[in-house]
C-alpha positions as CSV (number, residue, x, y, z in Angstrom):
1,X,4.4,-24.7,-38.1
2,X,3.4,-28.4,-36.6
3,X,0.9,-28.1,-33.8
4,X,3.5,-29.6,-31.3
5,X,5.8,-26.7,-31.8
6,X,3.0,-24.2,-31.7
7,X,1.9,-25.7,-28.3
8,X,5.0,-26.0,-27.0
9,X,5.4,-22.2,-28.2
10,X,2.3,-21.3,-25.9
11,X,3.3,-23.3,-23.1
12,X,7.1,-21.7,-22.6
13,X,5.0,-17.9,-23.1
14,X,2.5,-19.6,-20.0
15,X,5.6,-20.1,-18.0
16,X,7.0,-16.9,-18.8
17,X,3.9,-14.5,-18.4
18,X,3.3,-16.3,-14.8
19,X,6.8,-15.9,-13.7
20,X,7.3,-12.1,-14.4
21,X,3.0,-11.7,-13.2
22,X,4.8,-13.5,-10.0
23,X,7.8,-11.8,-9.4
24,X,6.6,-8.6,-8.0
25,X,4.8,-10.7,-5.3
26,X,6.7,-13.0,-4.7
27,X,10.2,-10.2,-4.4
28,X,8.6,-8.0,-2.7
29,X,8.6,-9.3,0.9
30,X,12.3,-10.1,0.6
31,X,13.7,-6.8,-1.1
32,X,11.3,-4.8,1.2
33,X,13.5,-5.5,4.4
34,X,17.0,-4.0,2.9
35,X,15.9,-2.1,-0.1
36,X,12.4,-0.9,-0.3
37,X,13.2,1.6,-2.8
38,X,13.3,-1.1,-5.5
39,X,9.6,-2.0,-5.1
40,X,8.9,1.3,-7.2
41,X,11.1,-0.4,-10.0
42,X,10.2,-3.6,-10.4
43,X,6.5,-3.1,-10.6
44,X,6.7,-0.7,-14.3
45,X,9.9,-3.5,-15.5
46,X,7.6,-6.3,-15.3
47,X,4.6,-4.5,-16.7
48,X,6.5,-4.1,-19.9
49,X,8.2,-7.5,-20.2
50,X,4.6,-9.5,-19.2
51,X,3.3,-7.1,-21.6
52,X,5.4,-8.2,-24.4
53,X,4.8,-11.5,-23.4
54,X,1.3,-10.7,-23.8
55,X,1.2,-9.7,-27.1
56,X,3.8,-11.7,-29.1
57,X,2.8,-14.8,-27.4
58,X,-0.9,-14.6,-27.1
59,X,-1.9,-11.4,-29.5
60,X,-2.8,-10.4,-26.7
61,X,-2.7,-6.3,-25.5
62,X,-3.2,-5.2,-21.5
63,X,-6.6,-3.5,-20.9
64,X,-7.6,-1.9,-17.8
65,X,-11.7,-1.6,-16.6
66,X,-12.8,1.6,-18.3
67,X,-13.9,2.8,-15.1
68,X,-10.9,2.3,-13.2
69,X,-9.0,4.1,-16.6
70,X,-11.3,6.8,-16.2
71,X,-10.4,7.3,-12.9
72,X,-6.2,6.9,-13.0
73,X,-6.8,10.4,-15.5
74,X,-8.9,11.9,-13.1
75,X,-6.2,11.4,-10.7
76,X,-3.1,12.1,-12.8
77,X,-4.8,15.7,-14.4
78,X,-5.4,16.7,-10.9
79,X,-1.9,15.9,-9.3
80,X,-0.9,17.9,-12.5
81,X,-3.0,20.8,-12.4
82,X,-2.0,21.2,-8.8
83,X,1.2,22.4,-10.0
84,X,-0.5,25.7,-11.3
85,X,-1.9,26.7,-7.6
86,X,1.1,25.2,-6.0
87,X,3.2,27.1,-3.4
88,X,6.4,25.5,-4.5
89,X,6.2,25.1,-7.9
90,X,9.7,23.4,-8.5
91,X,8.9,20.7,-5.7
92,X,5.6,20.3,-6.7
93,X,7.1,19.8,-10.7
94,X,9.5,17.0,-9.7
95,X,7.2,15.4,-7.4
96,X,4.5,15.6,-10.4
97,X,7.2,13.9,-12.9
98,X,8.1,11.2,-10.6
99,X,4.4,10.4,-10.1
100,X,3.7,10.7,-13.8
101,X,6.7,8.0,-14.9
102,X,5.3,5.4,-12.2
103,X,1.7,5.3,-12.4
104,X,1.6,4.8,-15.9
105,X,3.5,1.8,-15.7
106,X,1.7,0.3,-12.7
107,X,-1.2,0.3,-14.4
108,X,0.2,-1.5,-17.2
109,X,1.4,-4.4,-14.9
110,X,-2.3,-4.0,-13.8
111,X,-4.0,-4.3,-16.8
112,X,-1.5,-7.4,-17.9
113,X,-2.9,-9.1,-14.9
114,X,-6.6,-8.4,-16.0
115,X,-5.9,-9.4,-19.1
116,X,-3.7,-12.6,-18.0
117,X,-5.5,-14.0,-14.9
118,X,-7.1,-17.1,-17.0
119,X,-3.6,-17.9,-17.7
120,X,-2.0,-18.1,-14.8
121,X,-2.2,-20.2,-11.7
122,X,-3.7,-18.5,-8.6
123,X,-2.7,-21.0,-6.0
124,X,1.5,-21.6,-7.4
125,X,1.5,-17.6,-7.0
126,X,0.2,-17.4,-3.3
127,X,2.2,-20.5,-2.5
128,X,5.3,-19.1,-3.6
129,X,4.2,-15.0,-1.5
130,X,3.8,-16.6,1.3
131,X,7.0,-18.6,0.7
132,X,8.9,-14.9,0.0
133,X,7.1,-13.5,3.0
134,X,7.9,-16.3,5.6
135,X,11.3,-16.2,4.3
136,X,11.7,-12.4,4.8
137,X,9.9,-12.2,8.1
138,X,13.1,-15.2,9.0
139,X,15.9,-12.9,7.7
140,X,14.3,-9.7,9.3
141,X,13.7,-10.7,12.7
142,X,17.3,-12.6,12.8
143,X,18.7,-9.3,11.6
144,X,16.7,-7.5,14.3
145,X,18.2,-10.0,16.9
146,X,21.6,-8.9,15.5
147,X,21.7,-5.2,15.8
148,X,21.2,-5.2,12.2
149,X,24.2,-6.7,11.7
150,X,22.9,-7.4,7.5
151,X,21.4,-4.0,7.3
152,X,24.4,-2.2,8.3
153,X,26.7,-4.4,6.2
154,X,24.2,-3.8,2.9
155,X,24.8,0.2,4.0
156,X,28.5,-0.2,4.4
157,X,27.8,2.1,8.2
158,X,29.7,-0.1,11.1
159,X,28.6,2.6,13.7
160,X,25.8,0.7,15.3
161,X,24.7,4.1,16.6
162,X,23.0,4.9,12.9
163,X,21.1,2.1,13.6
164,X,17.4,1.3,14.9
165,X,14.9,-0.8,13.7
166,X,12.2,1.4,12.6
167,X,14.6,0.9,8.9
168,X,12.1,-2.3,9.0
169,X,9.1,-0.3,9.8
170,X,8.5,-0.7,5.6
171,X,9.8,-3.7,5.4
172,X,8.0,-5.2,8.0
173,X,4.7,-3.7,6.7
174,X,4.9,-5.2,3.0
175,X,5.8,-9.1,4.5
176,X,2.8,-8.4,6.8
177,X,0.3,-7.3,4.0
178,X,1.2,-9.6,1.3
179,X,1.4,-12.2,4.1
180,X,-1.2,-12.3,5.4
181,X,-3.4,-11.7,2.1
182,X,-1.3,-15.1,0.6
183,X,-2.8,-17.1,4.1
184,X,-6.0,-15.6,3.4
185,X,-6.0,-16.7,-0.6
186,X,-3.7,-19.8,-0.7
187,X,-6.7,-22.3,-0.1
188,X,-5.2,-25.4,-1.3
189,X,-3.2,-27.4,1.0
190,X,-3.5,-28.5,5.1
191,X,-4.7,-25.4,7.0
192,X,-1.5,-26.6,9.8
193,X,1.0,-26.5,7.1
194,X,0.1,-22.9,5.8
195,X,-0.1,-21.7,9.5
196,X,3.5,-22.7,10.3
197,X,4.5,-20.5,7.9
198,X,3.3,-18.1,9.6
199,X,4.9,-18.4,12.5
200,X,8.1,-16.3,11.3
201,X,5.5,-13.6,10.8
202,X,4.1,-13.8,14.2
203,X,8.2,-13.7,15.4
204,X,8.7,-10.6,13.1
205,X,5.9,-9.2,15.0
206,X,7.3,-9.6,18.5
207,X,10.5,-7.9,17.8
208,X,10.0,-5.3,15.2
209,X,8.8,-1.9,17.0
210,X,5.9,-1.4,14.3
211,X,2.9,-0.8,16.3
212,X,1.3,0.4,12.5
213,X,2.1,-3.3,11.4
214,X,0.9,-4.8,14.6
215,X,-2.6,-3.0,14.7
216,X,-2.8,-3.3,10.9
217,X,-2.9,-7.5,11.3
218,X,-5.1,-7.3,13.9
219,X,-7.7,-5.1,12.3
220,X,-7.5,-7.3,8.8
221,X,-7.8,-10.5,10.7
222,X,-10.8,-9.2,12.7
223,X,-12.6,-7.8,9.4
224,X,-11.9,-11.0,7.9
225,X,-13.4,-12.9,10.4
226,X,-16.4,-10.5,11.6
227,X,-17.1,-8.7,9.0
228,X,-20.7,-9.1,7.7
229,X,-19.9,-9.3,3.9
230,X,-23.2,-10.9,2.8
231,X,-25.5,-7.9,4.1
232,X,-25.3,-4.8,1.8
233,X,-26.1,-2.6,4.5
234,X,-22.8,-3.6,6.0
235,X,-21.0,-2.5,2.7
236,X,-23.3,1.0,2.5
237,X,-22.1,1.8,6.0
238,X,-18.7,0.8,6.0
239,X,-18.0,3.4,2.7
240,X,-20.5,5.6,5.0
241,X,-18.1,5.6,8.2
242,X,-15.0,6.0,5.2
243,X,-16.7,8.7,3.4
244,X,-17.7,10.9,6.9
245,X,-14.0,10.1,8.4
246,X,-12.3,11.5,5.3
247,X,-14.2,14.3,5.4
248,X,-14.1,15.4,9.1
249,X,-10.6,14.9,9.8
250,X,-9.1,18.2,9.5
251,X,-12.2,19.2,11.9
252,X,-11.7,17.0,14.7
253,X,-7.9,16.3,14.4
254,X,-6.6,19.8,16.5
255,X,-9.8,18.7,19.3
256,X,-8.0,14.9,19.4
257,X,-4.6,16.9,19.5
258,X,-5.6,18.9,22.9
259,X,-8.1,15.9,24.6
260,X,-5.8,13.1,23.8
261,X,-1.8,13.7,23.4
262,X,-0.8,13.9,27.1
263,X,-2.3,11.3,27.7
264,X,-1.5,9.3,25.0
265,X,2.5,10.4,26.0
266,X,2.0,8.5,29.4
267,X,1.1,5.1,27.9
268,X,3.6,2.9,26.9
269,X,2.8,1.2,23.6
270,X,1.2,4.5,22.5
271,X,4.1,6.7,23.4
272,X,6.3,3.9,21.2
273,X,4.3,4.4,18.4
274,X,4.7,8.3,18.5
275,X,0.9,8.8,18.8
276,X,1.3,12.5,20.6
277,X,4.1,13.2,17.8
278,X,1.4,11.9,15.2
279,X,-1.7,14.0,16.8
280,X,1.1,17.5,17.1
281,X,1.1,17.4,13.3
282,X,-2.2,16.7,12.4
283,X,-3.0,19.3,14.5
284,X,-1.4,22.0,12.7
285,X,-1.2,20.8,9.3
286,X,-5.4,20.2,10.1
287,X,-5.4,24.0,10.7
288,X,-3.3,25.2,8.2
289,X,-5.7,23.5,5.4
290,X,-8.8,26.3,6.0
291,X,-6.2,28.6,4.5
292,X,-7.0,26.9,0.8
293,X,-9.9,25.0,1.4
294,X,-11.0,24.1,-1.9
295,X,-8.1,23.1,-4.2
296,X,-5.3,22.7,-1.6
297,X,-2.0,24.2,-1.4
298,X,-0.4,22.0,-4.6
299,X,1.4,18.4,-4.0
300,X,4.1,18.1,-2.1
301,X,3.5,21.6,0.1
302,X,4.3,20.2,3.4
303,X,7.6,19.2,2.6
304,X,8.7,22.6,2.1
305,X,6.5,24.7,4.3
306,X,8.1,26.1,7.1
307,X,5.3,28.2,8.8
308,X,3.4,26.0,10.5
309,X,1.2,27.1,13.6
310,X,2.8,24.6,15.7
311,X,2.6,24.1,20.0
312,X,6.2,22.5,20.1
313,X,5.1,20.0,22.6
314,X,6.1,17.1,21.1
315,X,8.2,18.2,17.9
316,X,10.8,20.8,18.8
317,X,11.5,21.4,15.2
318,X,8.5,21.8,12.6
319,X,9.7,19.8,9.8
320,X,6.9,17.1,9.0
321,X,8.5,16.0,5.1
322,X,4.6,14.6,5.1
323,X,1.3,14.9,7.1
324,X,1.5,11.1,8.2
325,X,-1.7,10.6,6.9
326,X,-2.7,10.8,3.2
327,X,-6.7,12.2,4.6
328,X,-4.6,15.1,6.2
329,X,-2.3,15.2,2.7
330,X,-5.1,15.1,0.4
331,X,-6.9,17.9,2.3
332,X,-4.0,20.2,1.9
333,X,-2.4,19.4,-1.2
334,X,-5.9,19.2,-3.2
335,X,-8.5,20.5,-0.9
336,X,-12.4,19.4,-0.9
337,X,-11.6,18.6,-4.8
338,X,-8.8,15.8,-3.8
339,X,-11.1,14.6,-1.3
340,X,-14.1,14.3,-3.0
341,X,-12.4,12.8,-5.5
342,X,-11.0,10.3,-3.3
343,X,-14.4,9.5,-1.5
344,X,-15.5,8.4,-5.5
345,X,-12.7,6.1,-6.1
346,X,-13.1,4.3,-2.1
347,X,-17.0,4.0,-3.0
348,X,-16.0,2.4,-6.4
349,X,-13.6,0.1,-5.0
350,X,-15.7,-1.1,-2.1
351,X,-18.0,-1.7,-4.8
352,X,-16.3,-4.0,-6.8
353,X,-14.9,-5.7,-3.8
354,X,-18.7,-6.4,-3.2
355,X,-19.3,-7.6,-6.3
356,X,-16.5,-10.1,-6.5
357,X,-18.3,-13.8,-6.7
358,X,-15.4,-16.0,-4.6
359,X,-16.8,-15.4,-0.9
360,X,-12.7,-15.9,0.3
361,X,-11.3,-13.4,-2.3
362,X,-14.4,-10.8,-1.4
363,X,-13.4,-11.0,2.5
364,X,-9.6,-11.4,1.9
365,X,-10.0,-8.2,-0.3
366,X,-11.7,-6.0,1.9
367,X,-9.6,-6.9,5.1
368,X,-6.6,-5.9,2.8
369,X,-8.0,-2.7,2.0
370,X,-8.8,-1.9,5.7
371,X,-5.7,-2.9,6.7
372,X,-3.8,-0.8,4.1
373,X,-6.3,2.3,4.8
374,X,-5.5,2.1,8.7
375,X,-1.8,2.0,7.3
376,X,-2.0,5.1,5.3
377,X,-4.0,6.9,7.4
378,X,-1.5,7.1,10.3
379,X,2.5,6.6,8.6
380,X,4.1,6.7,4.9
381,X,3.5,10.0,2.6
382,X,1.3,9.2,-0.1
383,X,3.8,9.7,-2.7
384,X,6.6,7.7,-1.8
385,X,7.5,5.5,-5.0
386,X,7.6,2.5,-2.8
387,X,4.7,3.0,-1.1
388,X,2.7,3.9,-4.3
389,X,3.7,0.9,-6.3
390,X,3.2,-2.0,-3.0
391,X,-0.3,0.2,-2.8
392,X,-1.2,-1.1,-6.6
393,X,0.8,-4.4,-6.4
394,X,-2.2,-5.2,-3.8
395,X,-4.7,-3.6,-6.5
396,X,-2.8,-6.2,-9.4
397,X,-3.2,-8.9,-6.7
398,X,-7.0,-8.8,-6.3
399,X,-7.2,-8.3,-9.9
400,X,-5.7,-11.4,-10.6
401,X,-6.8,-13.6,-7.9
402,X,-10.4,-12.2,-9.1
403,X,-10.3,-12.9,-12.5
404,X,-8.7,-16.6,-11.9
405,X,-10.0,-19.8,-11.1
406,X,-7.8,-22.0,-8.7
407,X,-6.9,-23.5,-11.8
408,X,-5.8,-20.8,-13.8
C-alpha cells in the first residue's frame, strides 16, 4: 500500500473518530429539549463505533486511568451487592440491570476519548456545542413562547392542559451545562462573537421556570470567576466543605425542614422552585435513613416505600419516586458505605481537576462540577439513564479537552 493511500486511510479514520467523539456533545443540547431519554443511548452507540474506529484505524484500544477503573468496580459491586440487603428486591434487580448495561458503555466512550484526545480538535468540538446549545436554547424558548406547541406535536397530546414547562426543566439544564462549559473552553475566536451566542441561553433563562438551571449558571460563573484555583488550601477546603456537607445532611435536613419551609412557602421564587416541597422530603426520607445506617436500604428503596414518617404540609400524598438529592439517596440506599465511598471519588476528582496544567480547562472544570453537584443535590434521581450518561458526557468532556492541545 502507497503512502498516499495509507495517509489518506488515516485522515478519513481522523474525520470519523472526531465526528462520532463529537456527536454526543454536540446532540445533546438539541435532543435534550423533546427527547431526553435518548441521551442514555447515544452515549454507549458512539463508544462502540469510536471504538472500532479506534482500533482498525489506529491499532489503537480505549483505556481508562487505572484509578478511575478501579473506582467504576467499586461503584458497580456495591450497587450490586445492594440488591442482597435490599427491601425490594425485584426493583432493586431491574434498577441494578439497567445501571449495569449503561455504565459499562459510558466508560468506553470515556476511555475512547482518553485515548483519542491527541487526535481530535478541541476548539472544532466546542465550536460546534456551543453551536447545538445556542441552537437548542432558540427552539426551546420559542416553543416555550408557544405553549409548547413542538412539544405537544412530538407527543401527539393537543390538550394544552397536559402541558407545562417544567418538560424543559432537563432540557434546559443539559443546553445550560454544556453551554456554558463550551463559552468557558472555546478560546479561539472574538470574545463578542462567542457571547452573542449566548444570548439564546440568557433568553432560555428568562422564560423557562428552572430556578435549578438559573442558580446552577450563576454559581459556575461565580466559581469560575472567584474561585482561588492557584492556592491549594482553596482546593483542601472546598472537598473539606464537600466531604462535611455529604456527611451531615441527613442530620440537619429535618432541623432546615421545621426552621425554614414556611417561610420558604411565602417567597415567591422560592415557593416556584418547590423549596418547602423539596425540604418535606428530605425531611422524612433524612429520618427514615437511621433505620439502616450503615449499608442503606438497597437502590432504588424510595420508589417503592410507602411508609414514610411524613407531616403532609406540603405533599398530601407520600410518593417521592426519588429523594431529590443523590446525598439523601446515597445515604438511604447504601448508607455510611455509599457515602464514604462517594466522599473518595469527589476527593479524587477534585484532585485531578487540580492537577490539570491549562489554567482555563482547570477553572472551567471545577465550575462544571459545582454546578452539576448544586444540580444533583437538589432535583434528578441519581439513576435516571439520562441523567447518568449527561453526568459522564461532562466526565468524557474534561477528559478530552485535558488531554488535547488546541490543536488536536
Amino acid at each position: 500500500m502507497s503512502e498516499d493511500s495509507v495517509s489518506e486511510k488515516q485522515s478519513v479514520a481522523v474525520r470519523l473518530l472526531t465526528f462520532f467523539i463529537a456527536l454526543p456533545f454536540a446532540s445533546a443540547p438539541v435532543l435534550s429539549v423533546f427527547f431526553p431519554k435518548i441521551l442514555a443511548f447515544i452515549m454507549p452507540v458512539c463508544g462502540l463505533t469510536a471504538a472500532g474506529i479506534l482500533f482498525f484505524g489506529f491499532s489503537r484500544k480505549p483505556k481508562l486511568p487505572q484509578g478511575l477503573l478501579n473506582y467504576a468496580i467499586l461503584v458497580l459491586a456495591l450497587i450490586a451487592a445492594s440488591n442482597l440487603w435490599a427491601f425490594f428486591p425485584e426493583e432493586a434487580l431491574d434498577r441494578t440491570i439497567r445501571v449495569l448495561a449503561l455504565i459499562p458503555f459510558s466508560l468506553l466512550f470515556i476511555a475512547v476519548a482518553y485515548v483519542g484526545a491527541a487526535l481530535v480538535k478541541r476548539d472544532i468540538i466546542m465550536h460546534s456545542v456551543l453551536v447545538s446549545a445556542s441552537i437548542a436554547a432558540l427552539i426551546l424558548s420559542v416553543d416555550i413562547l408557544s405553549d409548547g406547541y413542538i412539544y405537544l406535536l412530538t407527543r401527539g397530546e393537543p390538550d394544552t392542559e397536559l402541558y407545562s414547562t417544567a418538560v424543559y426543566n432537563k432540557g434546559s439544564i443539559v443546553i445550560m451545562v454544556l453551554g456554558m462549559c463550551a463559552f468557558m473552553l472555546h478560546s479561539s475566536g472574538p470574545t463578542l462573537k462567542r457571547a452573542v451566542r449566548l444570548l439564546p441561553i440568557a433568553l432560555m433563562l428568562f422564560v423557562i421556570q428552572s430556578q435549578a438551571a438559573q442558580v446552577s449558571l450563576a454559581l459556575g460563573a461565580a466559581v469560575f470567576l472567584l474561585f482561588p484555583y492557584k492556592y491549594r488550601w482553596a482546593w483542601v477546603g472546598s472537598f473539606m466543605l464537600v466531604a462535611i456537607g455529604l456527611a451531615i445532611k441527613p442530620l440537619i435536613a429535618p432541623t432546615a425542614y421545621e426552621q425554614l419551609a414556611e417561610s420558604f412557602q411565602s417567597v415567591g421564587y422560592m415557593q416556584q422552585a418547590y423549596a418547602a416541597h423539596r425540604l418535606e422530603i428530605w425531611d422524612y426520607v433524612s429520618r427514615e435513613i437511621w433505620s439502616s445506617p450503615v449499608i442503606g436500604h438497597g437502590i432504588e428503596f424510595t420508589r417503592s416505600f410507602k411508609e414514610f414518617d411524613s407531616a403532609r404540609n406540603f405533599l398530601p400524598e407520600v410518593n417521592p419516586m426519588h429523594p431529590h438529592s443523590f446525598i439523601l439517596q446515597i445515604w438511604i440506599e447504601f448508607g455510611m458505605v455509599g457515602v464514604a465511598l462517594t466522599i473518595a471519588g469527589i476527593g479524587a476528582l477534585i484532585r485531578a481537576i487540580y492537577n490539570i496544567e491549562d489554567a482555563n480547562i482547570k477553572r472551567t472544570a471545577f465550575a462544571a462540577l459545582a454546578s452539576v453537584m448544586f444540580i444533583a443535590g437538589i432535583t434528578f434521581g441519581l439513576w435516571q439513564g439520562w441523567w447518568l450518561a449527561f453526568l459522564m458526557m461532562i466526565a468524557a468532556l474534561f477528559v478530552l479537552v485535558s488531554r488535547a492541545g488546541d490543536d488536536g
